[in-house]
N, C-alpha and C positions, 0 to 999 in steps of 0.2 A: 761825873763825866762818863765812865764808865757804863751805871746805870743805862746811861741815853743812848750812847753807842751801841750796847744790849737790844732796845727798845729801837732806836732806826733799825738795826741789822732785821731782827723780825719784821718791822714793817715792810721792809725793803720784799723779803721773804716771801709774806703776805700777798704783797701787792701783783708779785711777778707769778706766781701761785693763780691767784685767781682772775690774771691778765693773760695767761696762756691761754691759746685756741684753742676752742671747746674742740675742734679735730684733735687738736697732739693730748689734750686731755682726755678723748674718750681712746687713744692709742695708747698706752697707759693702764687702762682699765679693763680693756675690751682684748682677748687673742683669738682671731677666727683664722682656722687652720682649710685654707685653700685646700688640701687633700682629706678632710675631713679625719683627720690621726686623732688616736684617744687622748681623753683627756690627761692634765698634769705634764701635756711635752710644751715645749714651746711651740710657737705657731710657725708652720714652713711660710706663712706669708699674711702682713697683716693690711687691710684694708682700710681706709676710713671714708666715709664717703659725707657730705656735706645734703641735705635738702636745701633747692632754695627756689622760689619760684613755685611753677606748675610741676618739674621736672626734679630728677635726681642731677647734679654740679659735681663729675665726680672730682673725691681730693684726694690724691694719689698719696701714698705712706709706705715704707718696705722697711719690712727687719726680717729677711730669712733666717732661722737658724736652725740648721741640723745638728748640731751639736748631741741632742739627747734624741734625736730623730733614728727610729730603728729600722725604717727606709735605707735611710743612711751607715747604721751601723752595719748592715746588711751588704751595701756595696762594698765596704771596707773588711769585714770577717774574714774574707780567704786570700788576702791578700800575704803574699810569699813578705818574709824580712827583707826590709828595705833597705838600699843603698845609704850610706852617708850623706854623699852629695848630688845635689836634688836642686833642680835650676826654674827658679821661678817666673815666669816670661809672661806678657800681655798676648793674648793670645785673639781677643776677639777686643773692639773698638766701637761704639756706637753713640752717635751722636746724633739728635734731633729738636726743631723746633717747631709745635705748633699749637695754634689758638691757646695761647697765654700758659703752655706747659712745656718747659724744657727739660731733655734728660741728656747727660751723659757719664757713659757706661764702659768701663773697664774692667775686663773678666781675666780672668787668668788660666794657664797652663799650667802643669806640672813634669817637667824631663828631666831623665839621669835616674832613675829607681834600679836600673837594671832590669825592667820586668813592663813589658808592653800592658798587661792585663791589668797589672798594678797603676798601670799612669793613667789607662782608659778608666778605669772607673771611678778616679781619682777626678780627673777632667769633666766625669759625667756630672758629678755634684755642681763643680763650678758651670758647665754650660745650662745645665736645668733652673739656675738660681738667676742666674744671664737671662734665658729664654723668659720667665715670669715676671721679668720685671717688664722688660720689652714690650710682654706681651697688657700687661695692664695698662702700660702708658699706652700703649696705641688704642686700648678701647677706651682710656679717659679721654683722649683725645677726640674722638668722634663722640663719647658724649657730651662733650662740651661746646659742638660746633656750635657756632650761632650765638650762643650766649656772653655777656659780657663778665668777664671773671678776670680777678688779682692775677698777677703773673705767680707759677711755681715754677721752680728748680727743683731740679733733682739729681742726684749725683751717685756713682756705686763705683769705689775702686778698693784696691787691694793693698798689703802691705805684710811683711812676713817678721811679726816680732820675734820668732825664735827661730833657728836653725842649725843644731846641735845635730852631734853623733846621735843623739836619741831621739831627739823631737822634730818635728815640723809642725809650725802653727803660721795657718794661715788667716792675716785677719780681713774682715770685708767691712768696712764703712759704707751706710750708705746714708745720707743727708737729703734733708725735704725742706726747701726752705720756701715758708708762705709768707704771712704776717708775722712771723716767726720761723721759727727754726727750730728741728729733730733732726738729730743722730743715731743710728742704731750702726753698732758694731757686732759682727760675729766670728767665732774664734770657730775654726778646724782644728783642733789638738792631735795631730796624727802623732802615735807610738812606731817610732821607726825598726823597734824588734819584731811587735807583732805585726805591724801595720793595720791596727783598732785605730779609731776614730773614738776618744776615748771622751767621756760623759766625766763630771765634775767627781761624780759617784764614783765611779774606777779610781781615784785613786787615793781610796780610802779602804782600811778593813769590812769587813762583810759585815752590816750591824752596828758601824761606828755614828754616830750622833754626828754627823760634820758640819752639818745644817746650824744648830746650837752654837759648836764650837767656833766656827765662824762668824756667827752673826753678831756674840758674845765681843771675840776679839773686834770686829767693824764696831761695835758702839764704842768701844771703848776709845778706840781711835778718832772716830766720829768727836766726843768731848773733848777727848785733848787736844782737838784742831779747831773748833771753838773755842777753848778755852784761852787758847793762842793767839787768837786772830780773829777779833771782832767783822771782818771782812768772809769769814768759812763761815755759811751758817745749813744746817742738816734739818731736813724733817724727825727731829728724834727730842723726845720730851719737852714734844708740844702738847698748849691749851687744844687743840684741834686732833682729838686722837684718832681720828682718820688717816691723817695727813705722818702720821710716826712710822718711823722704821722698827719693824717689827722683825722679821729674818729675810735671811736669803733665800732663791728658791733652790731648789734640789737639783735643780738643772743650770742655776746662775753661769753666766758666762764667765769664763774665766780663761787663762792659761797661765802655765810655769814659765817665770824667765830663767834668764843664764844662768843665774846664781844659784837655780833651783826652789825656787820662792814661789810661794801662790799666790797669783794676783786676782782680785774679785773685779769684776769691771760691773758699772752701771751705765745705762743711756741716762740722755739729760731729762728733767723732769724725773726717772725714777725714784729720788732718796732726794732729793736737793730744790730749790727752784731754778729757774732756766737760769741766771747768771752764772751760778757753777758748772754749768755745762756739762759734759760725760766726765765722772769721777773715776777711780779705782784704788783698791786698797790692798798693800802687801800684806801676807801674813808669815810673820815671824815664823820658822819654821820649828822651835822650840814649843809653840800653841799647839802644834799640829803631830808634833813626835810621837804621842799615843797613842793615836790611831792611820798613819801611814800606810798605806797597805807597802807590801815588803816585795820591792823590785818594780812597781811601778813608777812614778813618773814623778815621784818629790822623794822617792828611794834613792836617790843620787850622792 
């Protein structure tokens, strides 16, 4: 019984795998960075577009993330030590429908830092991330007049998993749902001492393997939730070695929670088939002791 259960769970895997939209699967594979930023950062904005017909169908996709973005790092460097309490507000609202694409969009503010220069450039991030989305749906929009096309949704709002004496993390979802459905989350990890926007890298020793040591602890984790629950199934020691989890990236999304834990986050389709949806994985902080960087942000 066992065995079969094994054997459906892969197929199941399998089948959801090679039934995702060739859109959210070349999204996935493919990072085109809208400001054309060096390679190995993640993409400020990623596109997918459909051919069909005589014309290009555009298919609207978003996962901004600045996170390792040095645009970004750059708005945040001189920013004075920040306030404790920091008040997170909707600040901007948009909503629209047309020719078979709908968006709506919720951006956020930032007030209470004590320091006007600190909140405006803080706010610059979220409105410029606002403004590209807007700005793509209204030209998929008119490229698709006329044409007959599936209905898309789209959706981008905010949510603040952390908010300590030390930290602010701001998370932004945003969801594309066509014949299916993509999630892309992204994490602002603000350091409320320095106020850096701090990259996965910071908060680790100068030189330390984290990459490795994470990716190490994620498999291991990975098996013993399969091994659990014939319902968890992971691309990771599979027949199809394309399809396996191999490491994290060096910029992987992430933030600390309360407890001071590293949480790895993945979108859906990254590590998984579409049924598991966006996963994430804590990391025992015990894994991580050796190389901590000393007074950063898992220094707690």
């Amino acid at each position: 019984m066992a065995n079969l259960k094994n054997a459906m769970r892969k197929m199941r895997a399998q089948y959801e795998s090679q039934n995702a939209p060739d859109e959210l699967h070349q999204r996935l594979q493919t990072l085109i960075s809208e400001n054309a930023r060096p390679p190995k950062r993640r993409a400020a904005i990623i596109w997918l577009r459909r051919i069909g017909g005589s014309a290009a169908a555009a298919m609207l996709a978003l996962c901004i993330a600045v996170n390792a973005s040095p645009d970004a790092a750059a708005l945040l460097a001189d920013i004075p030590v920040l306030g404790q309490v920091v008040r997170i507000f909707s600040f901007r609202e948009y909503q629209d429908s047309q020719n078979g694409i709908e968006l709506k969009l919720s951006s956020p503010h930032i007030s209470g830092l004590g320091d006007s220069e600190a909140e405006e450039r803080i706010n610059t991030l979220f409105d410029e991330y606002a403004d590209k989305i807007i700005a793509q749906y209204e030209a998929d929009v008119a490229a698709v007049a006329g044409k007959e096309e599936g209905h898309i949704s789209i959706s981008s709002s905010y949510s603040v998993p952390v908010d300590s004496d030390r930290q602010l993390t701001v998370a932004i979802d945003t969801t594309i749902i066509m014949a299916s459905s993509q999630q892309c989350t992204t994490y602002y990890n603000i350091d409320k001492q320095t106020g850096e926007l701090v990259p996965l890298s910071g908060l680790f020793k100068g030189g330390a393997d984290y990459v490795t040591v994470i990716s190490d602890e994620i498999k291991r984790q990975m098996r013993a939730q399969m091994d659990a629950d014939d319902d968890v199934y992971y691309w990771l020691d599979s027949d199809v070695e394309d399809w396996n989890f191999t490491s994290i990236a060096q910029d992987q999304q992430y933030y600390v929670n309360e407890n001071g834990e590293l949480v790895i986050s993945f979108d859906k389709y990254d590590i998984a088939p579409g049924y598991m949806g966006s996963v994430s994985f804590t990391i025992p902080k015990d894994v991580l002791s050796d190389i901590v960087l000393t007074g950063g942000l898992l220094d707690q």
